[in-house]
VOLUM-383770 format. One record per residue (C-alpha): residue number from 1; residue in three letters; x, y, z. Coordinates in nm, 2 decimals. Layout:
<paza><n>NUM</n><res>Ala</res><x>X</x><y>Y</y><z>Z</z></paza>
...
***
This chain:
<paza><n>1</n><res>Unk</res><x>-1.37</x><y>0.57</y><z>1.67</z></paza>
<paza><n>2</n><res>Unk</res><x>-1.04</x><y>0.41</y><z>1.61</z></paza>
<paza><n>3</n><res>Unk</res><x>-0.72</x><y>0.56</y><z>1.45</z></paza>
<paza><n>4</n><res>Unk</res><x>-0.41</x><y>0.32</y><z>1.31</z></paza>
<paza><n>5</n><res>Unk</res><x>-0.09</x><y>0.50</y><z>1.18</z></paza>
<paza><n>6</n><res>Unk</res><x>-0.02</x><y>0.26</y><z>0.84</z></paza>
<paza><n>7</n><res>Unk</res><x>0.25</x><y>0.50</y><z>0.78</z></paza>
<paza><n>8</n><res>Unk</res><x>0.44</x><y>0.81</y><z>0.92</z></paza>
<paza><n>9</n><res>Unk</res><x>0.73</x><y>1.01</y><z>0.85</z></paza>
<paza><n>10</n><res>Unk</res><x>0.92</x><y>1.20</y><z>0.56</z></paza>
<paza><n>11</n><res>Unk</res><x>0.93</x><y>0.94</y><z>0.38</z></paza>
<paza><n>12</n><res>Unk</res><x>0.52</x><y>0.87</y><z>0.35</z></paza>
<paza><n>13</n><res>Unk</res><x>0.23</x><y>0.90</y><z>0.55</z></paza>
<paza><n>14</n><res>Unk</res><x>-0.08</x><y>0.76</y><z>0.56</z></paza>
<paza><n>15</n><res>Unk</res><x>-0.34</x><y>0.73</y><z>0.82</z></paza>
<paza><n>16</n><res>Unk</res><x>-0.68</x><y>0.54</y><z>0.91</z></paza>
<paza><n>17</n><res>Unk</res><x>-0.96</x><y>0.65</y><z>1.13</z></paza>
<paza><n>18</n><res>Unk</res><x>-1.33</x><y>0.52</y><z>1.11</z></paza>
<paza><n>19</n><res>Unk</res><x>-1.55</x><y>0.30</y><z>1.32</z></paza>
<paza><n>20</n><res>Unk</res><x>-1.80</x><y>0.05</y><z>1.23</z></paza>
<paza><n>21</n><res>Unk</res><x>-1.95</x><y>0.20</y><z>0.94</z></paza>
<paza><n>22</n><res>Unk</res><x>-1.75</x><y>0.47</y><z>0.81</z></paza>
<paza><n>23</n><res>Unk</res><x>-1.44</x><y>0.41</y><z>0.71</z></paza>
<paza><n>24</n><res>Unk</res><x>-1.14</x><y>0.69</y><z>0.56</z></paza>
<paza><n>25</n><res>Unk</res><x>-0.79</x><y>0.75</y><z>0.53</z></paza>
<paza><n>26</n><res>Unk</res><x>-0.57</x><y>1.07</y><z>0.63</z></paza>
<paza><n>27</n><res>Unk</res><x>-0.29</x><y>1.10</y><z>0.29</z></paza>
<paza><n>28</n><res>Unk</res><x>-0.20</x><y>0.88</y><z>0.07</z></paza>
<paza><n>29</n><res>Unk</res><x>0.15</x><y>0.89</y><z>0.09</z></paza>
<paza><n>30</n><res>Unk</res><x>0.28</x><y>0.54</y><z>0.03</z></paza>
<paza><n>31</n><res>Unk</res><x>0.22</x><y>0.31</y><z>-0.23</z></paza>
<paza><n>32</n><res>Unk</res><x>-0.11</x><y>0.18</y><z>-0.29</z></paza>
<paza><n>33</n><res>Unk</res><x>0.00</x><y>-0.22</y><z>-0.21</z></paza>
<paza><n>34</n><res>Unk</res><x>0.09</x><y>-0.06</y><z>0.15</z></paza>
<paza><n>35</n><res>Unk</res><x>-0.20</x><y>0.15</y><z>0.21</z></paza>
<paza><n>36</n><res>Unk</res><x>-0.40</x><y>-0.20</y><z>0.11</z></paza>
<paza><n>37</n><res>Unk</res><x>-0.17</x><y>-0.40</y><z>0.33</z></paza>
<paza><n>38</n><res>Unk</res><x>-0.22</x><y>-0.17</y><z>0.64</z></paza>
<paza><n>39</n><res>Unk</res><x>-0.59</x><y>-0.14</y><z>0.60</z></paza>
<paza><n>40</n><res>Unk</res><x>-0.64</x><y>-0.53</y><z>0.55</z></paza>
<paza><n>41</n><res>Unk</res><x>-0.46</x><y>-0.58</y><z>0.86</z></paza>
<paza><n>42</n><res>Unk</res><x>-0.69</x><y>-0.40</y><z>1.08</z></paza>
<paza><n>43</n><res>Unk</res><x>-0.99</x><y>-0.57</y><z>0.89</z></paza>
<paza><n>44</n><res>Unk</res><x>-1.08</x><y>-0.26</y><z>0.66</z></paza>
<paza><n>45</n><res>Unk</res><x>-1.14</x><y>-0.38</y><z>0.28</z></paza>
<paza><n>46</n><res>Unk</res><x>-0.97</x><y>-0.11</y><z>0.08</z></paza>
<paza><n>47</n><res>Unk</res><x>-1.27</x><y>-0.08</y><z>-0.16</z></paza>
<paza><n>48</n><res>Unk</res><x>-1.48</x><y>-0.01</y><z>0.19</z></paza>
<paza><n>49</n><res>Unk</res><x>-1.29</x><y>0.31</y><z>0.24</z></paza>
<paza><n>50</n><res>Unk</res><x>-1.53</x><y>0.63</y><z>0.22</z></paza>
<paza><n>51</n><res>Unk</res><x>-1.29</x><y>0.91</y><z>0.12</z></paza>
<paza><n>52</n><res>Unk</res><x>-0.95</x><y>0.99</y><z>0.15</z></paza>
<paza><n>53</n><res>Unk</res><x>-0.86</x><y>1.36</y><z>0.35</z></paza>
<paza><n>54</n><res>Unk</res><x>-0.52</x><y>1.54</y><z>0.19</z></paza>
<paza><n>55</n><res>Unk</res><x>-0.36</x><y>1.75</y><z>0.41</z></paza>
<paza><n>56</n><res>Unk</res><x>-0.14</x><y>1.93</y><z>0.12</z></paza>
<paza><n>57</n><res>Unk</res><x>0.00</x><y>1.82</y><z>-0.20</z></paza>
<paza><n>58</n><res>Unk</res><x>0.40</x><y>1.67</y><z>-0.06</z></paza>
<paza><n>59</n><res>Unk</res><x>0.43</x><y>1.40</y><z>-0.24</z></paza>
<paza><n>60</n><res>Unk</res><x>0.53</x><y>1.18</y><z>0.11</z></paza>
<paza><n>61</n><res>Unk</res><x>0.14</x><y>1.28</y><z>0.10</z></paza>
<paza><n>62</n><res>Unk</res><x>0.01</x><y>1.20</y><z>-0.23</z></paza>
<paza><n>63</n><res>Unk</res><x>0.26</x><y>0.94</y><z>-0.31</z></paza>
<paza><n>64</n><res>Unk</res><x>-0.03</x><y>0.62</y><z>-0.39</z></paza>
<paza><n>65</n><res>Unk</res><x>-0.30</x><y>0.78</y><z>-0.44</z></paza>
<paza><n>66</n><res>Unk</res><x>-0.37</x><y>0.75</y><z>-0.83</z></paza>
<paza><n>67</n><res>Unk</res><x>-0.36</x><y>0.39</y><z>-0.78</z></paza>
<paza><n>68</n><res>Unk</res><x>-0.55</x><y>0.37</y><z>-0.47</z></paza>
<paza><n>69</n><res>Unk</res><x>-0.83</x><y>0.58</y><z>-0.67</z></paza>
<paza><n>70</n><res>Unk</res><x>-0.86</x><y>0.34</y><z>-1.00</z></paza>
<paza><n>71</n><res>Unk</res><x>-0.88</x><y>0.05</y><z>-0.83</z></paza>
<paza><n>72</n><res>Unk</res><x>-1.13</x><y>0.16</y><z>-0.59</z></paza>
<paza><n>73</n><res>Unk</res><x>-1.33</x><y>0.48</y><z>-0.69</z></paza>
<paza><n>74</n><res>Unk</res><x>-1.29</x><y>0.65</y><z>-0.36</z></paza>
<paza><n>75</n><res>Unk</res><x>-1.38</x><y>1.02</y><z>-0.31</z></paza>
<paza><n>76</n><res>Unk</res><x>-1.08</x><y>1.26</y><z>-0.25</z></paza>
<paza><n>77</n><res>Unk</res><x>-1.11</x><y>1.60</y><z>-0.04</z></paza>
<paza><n>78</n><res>Unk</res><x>-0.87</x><y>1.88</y><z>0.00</z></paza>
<paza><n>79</n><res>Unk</res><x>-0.84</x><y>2.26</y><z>-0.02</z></paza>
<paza><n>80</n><res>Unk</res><x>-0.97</x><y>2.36</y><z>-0.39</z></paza>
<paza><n>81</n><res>Unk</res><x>-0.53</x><y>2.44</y><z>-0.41</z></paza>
<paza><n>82</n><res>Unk</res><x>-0.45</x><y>2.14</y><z>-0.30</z></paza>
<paza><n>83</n><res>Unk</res><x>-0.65</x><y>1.99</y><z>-0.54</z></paza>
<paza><n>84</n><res>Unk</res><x>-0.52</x><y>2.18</y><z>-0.81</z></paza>
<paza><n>85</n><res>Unk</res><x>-0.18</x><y>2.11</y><z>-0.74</z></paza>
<paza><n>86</n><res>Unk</res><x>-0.23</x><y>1.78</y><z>-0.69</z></paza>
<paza><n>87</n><res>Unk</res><x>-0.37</x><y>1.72</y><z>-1.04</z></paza>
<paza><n>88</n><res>Unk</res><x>-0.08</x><y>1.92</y><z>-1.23</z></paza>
<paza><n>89</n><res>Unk</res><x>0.18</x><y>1.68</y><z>-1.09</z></paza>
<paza><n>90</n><res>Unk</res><x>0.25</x><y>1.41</y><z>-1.32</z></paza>
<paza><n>91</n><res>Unk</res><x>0.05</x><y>1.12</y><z>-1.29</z></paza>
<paza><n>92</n><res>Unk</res><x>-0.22</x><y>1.24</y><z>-1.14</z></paza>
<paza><n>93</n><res>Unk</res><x>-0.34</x><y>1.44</y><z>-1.38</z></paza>
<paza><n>94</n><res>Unk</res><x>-0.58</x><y>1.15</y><z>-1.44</z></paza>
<paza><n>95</n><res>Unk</res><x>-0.81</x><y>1.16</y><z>-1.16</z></paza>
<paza><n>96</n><res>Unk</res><x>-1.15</x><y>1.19</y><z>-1.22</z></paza>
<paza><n>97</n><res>Unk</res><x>-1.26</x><y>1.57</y><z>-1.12</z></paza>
<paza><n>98</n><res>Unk</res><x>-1.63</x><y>1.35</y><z>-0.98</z></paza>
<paza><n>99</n><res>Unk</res><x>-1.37</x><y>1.26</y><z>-0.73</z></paza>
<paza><n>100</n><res>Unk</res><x>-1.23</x><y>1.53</y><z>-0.63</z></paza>
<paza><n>101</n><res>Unk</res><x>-1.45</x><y>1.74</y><z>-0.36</z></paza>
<paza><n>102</n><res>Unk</res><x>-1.28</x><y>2.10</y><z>-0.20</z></paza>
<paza><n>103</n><res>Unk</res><x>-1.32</x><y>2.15</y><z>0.11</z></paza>
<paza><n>104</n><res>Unk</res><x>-1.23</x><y>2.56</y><z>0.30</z></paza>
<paza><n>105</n><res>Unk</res><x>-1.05</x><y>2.54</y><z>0.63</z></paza>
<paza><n>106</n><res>Unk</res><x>-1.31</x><y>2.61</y><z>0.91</z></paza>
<paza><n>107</n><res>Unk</res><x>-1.60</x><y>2.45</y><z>0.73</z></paza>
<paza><n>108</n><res>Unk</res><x>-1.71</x><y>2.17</y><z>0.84</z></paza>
<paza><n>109</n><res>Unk</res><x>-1.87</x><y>1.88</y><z>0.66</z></paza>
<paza><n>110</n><res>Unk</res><x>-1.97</x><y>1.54</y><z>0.70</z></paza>
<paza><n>111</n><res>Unk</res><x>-1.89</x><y>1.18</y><z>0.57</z></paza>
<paza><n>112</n><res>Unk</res><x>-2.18</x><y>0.95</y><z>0.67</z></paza>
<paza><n>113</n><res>Unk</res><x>-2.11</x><y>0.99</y><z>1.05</z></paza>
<paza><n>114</n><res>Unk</res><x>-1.80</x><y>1.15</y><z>1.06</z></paza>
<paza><n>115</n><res>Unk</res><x>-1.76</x><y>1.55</y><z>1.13</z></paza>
<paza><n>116</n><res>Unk</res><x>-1.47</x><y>1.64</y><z>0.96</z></paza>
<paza><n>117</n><res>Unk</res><x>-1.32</x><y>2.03</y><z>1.06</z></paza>
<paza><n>118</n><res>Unk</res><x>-1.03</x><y>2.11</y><z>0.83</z></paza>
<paza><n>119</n><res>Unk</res><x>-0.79</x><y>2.36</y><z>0.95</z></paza>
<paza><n>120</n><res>Unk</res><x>-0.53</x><y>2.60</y><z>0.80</z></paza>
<paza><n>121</n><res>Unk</res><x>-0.17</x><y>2.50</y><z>0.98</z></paza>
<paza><n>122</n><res>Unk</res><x>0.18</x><y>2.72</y><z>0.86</z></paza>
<paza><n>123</n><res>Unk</res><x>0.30</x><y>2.49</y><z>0.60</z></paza>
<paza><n>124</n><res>Unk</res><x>0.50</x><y>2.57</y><z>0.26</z></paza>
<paza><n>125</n><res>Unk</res><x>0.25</x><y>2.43</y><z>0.08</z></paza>
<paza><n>126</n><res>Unk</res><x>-0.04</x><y>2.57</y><z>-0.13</z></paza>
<paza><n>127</n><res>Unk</res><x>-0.34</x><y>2.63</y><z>0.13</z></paza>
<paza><n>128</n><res>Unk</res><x>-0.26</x><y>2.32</y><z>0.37</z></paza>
<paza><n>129</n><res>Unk</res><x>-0.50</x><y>2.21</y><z>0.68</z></paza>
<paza><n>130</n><res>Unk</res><x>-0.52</x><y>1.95</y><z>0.96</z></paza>
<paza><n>131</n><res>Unk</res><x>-0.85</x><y>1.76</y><z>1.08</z></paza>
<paza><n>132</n><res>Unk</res><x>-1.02</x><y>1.72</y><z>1.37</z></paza>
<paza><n>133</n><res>Unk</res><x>-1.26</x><y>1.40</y><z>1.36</z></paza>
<paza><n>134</n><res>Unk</res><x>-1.60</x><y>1.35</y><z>1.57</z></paza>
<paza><n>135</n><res>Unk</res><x>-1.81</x><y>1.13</y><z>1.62</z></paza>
<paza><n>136</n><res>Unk</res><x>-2.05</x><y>0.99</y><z>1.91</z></paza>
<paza><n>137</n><res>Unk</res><x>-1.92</x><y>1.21</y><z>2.12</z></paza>
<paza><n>138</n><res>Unk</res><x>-1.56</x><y>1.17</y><z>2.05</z></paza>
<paza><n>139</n><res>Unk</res><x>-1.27</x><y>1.37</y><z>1.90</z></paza>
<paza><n>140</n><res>Unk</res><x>-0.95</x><y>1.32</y><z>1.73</z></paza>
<paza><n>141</n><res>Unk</res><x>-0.73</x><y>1.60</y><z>1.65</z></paza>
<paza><n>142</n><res>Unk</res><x>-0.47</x><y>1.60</y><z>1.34</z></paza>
<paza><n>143</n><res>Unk</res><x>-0.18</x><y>1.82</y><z>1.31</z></paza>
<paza><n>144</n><res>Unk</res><x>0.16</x><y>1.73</y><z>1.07</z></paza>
<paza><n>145</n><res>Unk</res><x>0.38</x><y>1.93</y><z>0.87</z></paza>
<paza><n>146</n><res>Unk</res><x>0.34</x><y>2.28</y><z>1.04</z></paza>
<paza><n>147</n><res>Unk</res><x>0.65</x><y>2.52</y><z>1.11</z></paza>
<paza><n>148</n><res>Unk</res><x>0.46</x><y>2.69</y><z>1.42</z></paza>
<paza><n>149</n><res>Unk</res><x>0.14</x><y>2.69</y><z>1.66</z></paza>
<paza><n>150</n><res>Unk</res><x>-0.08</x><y>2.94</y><z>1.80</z></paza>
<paza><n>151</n><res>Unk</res><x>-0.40</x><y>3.03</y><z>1.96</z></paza>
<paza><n>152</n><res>Unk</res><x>-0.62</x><y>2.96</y><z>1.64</z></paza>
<paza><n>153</n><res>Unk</res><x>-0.44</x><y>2.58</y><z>1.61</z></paza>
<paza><n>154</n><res>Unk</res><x>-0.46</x><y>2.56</y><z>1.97</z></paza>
<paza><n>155</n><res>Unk</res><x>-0.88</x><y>2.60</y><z>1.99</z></paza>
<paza><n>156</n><res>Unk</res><x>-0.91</x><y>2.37</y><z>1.67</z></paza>
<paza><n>157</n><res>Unk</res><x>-0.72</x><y>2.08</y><z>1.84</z></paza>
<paza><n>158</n><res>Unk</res><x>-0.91</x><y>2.14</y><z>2.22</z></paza>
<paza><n>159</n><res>Unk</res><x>-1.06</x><y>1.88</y><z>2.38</z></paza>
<paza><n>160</n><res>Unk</res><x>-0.91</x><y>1.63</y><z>2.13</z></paza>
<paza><n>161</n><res>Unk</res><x>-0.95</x><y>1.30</y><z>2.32</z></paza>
<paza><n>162</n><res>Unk</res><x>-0.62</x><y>1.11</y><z>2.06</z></paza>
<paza><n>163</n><res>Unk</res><x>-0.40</x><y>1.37</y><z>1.92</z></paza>
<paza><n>164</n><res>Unk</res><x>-0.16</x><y>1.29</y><z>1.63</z></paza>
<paza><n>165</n><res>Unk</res><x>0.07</x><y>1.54</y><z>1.64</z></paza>
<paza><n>166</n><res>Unk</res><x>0.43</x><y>1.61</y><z>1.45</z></paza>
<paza><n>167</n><res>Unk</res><x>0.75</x><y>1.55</y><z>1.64</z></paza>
<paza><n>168</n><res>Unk</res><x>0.93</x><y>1.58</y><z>1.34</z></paza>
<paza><n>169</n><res>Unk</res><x>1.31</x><y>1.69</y><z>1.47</z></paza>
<paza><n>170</n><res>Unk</res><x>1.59</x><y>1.72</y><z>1.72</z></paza>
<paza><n>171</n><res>Unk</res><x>1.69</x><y>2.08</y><z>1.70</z></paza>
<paza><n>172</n><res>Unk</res><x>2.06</x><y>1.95</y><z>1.76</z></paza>
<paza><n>173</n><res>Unk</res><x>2.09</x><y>1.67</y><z>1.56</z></paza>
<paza><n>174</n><res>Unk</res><x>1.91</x><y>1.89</y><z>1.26</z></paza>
<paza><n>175</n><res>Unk</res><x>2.19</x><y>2.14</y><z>1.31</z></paza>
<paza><n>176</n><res>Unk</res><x>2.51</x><y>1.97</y><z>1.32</z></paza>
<paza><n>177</n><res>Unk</res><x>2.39</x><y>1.71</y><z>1.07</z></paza>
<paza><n>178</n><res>Unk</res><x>2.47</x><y>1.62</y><z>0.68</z></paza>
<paza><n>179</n><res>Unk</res><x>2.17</x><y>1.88</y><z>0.56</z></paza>
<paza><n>180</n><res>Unk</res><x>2.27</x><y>2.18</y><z>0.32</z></paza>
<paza><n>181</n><res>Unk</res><x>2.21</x><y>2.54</y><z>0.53</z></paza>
<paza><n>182</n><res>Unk</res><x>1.92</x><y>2.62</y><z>0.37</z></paza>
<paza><n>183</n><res>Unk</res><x>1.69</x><y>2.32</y><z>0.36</z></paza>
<paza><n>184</n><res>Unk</res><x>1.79</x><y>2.31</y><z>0.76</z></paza>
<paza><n>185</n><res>Unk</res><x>1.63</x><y>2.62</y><z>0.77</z></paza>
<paza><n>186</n><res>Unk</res><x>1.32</x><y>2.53</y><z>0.57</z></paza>
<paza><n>187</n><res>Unk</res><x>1.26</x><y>2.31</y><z>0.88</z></paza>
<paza><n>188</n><res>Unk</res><x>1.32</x><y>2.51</y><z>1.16</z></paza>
<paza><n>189</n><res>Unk</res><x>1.12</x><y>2.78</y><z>0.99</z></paza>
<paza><n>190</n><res>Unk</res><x>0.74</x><y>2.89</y><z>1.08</z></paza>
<paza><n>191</n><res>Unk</res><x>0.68</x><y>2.68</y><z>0.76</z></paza>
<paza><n>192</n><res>Unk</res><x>0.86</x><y>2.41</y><z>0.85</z></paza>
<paza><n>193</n><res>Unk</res><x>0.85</x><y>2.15</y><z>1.10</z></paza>
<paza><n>194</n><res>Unk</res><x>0.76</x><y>2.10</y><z>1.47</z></paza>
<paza><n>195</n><res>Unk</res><x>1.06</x><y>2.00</y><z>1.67</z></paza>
<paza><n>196</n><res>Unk</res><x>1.03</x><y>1.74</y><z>1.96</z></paza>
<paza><n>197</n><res>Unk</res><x>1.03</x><y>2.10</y><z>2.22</z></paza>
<paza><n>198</n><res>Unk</res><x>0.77</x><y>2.28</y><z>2.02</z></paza>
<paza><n>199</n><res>Unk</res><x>0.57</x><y>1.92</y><z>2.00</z></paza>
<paza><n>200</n><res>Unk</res><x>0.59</x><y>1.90</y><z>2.36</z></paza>
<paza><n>201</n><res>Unk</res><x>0.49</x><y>2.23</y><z>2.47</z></paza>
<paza><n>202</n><res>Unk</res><x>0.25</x><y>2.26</y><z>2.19</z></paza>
<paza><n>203</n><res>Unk</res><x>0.08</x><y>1.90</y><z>2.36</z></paza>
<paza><n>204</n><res>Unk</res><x>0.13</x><y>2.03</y><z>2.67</z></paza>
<paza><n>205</n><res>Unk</res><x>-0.12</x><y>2.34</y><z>2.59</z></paza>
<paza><n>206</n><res>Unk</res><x>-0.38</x><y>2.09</y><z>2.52</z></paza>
<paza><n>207</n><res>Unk</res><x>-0.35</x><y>1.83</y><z>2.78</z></paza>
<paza><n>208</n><res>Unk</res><x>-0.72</x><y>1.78</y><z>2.93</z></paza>
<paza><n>209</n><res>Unk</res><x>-0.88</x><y>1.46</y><z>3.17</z></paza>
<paza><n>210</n><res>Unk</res><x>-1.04</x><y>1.28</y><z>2.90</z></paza>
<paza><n>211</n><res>Unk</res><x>-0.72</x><y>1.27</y><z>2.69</z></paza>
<paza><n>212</n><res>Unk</res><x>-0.65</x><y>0.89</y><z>2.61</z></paza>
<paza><n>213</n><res>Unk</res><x>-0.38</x><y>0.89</y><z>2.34</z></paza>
<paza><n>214</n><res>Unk</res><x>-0.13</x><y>1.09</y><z>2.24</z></paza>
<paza><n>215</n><res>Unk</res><x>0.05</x><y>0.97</y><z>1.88</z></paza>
<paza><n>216</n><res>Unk</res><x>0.40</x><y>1.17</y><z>1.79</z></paza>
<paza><n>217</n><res>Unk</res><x>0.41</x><y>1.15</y><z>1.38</z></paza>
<paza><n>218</n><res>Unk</res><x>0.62</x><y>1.27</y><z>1.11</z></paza>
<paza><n>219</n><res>Unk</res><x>0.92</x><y>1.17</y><z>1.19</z></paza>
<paza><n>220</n><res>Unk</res><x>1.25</x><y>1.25</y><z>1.04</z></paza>
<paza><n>221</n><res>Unk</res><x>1.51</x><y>0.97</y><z>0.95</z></paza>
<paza><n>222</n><res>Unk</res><x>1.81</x><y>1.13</y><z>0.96</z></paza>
<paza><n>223</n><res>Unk</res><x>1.72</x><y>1.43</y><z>1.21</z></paza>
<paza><n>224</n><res>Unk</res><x>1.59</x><y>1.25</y><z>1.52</z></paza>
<paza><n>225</n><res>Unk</res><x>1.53</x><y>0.90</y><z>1.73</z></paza>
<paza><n>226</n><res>Unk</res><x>1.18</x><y>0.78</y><z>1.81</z></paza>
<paza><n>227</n><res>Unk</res><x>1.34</x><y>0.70</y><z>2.18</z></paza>
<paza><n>228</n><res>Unk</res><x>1.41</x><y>1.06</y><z>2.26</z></paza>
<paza><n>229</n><res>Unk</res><x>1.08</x><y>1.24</y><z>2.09</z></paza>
<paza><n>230</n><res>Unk</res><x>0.90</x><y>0.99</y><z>2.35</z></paza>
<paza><n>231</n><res>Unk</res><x>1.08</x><y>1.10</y><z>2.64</z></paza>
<paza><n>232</n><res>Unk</res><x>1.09</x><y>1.47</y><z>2.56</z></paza>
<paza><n>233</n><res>Unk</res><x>0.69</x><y>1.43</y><z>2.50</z></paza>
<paza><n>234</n><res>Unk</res><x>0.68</x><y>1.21</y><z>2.81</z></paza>
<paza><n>235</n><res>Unk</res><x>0.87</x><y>1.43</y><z>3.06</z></paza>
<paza><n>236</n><res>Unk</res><x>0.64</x><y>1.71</y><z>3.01</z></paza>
<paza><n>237</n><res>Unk</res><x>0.31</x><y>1.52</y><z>2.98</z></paza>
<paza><n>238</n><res>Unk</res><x>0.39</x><y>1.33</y><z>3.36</z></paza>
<paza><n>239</n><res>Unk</res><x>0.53</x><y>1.72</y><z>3.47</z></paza>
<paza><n>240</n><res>Unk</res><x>0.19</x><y>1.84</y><z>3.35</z></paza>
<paza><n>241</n><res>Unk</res><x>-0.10</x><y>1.61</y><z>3.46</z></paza>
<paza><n>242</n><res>Unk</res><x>-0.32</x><y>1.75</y><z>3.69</z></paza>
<paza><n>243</n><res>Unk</res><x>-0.59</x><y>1.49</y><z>3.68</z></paza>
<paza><n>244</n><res>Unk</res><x>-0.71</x><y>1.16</y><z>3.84</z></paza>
<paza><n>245</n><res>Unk</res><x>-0.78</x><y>1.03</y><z>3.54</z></paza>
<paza><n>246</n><res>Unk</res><x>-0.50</x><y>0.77</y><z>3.33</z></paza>
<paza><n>247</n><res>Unk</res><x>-0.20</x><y>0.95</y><z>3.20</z></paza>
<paza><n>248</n><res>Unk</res><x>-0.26</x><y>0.94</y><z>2.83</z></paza>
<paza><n>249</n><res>Unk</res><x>-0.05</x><y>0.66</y><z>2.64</z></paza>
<paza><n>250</n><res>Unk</res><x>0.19</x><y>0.81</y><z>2.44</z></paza>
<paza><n>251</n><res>Unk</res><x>0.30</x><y>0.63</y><z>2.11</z></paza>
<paza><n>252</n><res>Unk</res><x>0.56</x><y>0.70</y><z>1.82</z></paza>
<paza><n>253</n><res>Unk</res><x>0.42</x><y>0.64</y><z>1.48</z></paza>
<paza><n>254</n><res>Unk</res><x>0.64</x><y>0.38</y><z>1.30</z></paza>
<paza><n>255</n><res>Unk</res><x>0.75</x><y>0.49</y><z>0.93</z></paza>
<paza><n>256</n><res>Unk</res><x>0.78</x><y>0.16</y><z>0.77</z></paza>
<paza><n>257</n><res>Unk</res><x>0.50</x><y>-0.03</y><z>0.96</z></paza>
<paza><n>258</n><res>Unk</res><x>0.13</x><y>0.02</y><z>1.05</z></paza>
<paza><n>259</n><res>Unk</res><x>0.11</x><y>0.13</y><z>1.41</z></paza>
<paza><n>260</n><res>Unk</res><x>-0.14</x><y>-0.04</y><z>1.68</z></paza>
<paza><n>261</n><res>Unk</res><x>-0.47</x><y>0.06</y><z>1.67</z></paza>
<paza><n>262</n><res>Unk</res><x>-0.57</x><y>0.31</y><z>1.92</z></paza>
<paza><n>263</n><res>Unk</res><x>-0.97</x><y>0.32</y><z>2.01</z></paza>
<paza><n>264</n><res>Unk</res><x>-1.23</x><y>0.53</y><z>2.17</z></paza>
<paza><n>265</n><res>Unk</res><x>-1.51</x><y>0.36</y><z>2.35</z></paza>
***
């Protein structure tokens, strides 16, 4: 399986994983001429794409994909209240409903060779979830936009051998920045956002041998630097390996441009 990052952060997100004959996308949260752009550049046809997974209905989520869909038919799946809230905003109210396909956190389903377990995560959204990905033996675990973690995300994203997880904030910089009181509080809330620390530790918790790649996503603009949610990640993934086996490389997801593709052999 291989994962690129076309786009990450509050201002869009977007995400490819697949192998050789499945192919999908993770949001849709940029405009349809970048999700093309960012799958023709790792050799993926947009028209070949299988399905597109929505995490919840944000609109740095959902941005593109009404386009996306008329020009290439794909099959959209979400929680049924995602969905729904999806179709009420404005333009998207013309999706066709043969598209749309809802999906329960903890029940698993397939596309073509892909297991796909959606997830509920703490999210001020209407009935939001992460992914975990298999297939041949391998595992990719999906976690953005989530205030908090605990024992239930924790055993959903085990054994995950690339994790893409938020590091969306500085705690300081968030606080004595330019936002009003209470959206800063939105963020630091349990329905909020994972900060760098809670990224960190919440990384740590799942660190295993056969962990390969570690991508930090979600990113805010204003409210942190991609230099120092690497090296907070960093410092405890070095303090914390226990193994023989290769540190895992640790990336941050770019916002405006697609990210390297990471692979599992």
């Amino acid at each position: 399986m291989k994962l690129c990052s076309i786009a990450s952060g509050s201002s869009g997100n977007c995400i490819y994983v697949g192998n050789k004959n499945t192919h999908i996308l993770i949001d849709a949260g940029v405009t349809c001429k970048r999700m093309e752009e960012g799958l023709k550049k790792i050799g993926v046809a947009p028209e070949n794409v299988e399905a597109i997974l929505i995490t919840h209905e944000h609109i740095d989520h959902v941005r593109g994909i009404n386009v996306f869909l008329k020009k290439n038919g794909t099959k959209v799946y979400g929680t049924k209240e995602t969905l729904q809230a999806m179709h009420q905003a404005s333009g998207n109210s013309s999706i066709p409903g043969s598209l749309l396909h809802a999906v329960s956190p903890d029940e698993t389903f397939q596309i073509n060779d892909l297991t796909i377990n959606p997830f509920s995560l703490p999210h001020d959204a209407r009935n939001p979830v992460g992914y975990t990905i298999e297939s041949g033996g391998h595992k990719i675990g999906m976690a953005t936009d989530l205030g908090m973690y605990d024992s239930y995300i924790l055993s959903k994203l085990t054994d995950s051998e690339i994790l893409y997880i938020e590091a969306n904030h500085d705690v300081n910089m968030l606080m004595v920045g330019g936002y009003p009181y209470s959206l800063k509080q939105r963020i630091v809330g349990s329905k909020g956002h994972l900060s760098n620390e809670s990224s960190a530790e919440l990384i740590k918790e799942l660190l295993h041998e056969n962990m390969k790649h570690i991508l930090l996503a979600h990113m805010s603009k204003e409210n942190n630097y991609a230099e120092l949610a690497y090296e907070t990640v960093k410092q405890i993934v070095y303090e914390n390996w226990s193994w023989d086996t290769k540190i895992p490389e640790i990336v941050v997801a770019n916002r405006d441009i697609p990210s390297e593709p990471v692979e599992l052999i």
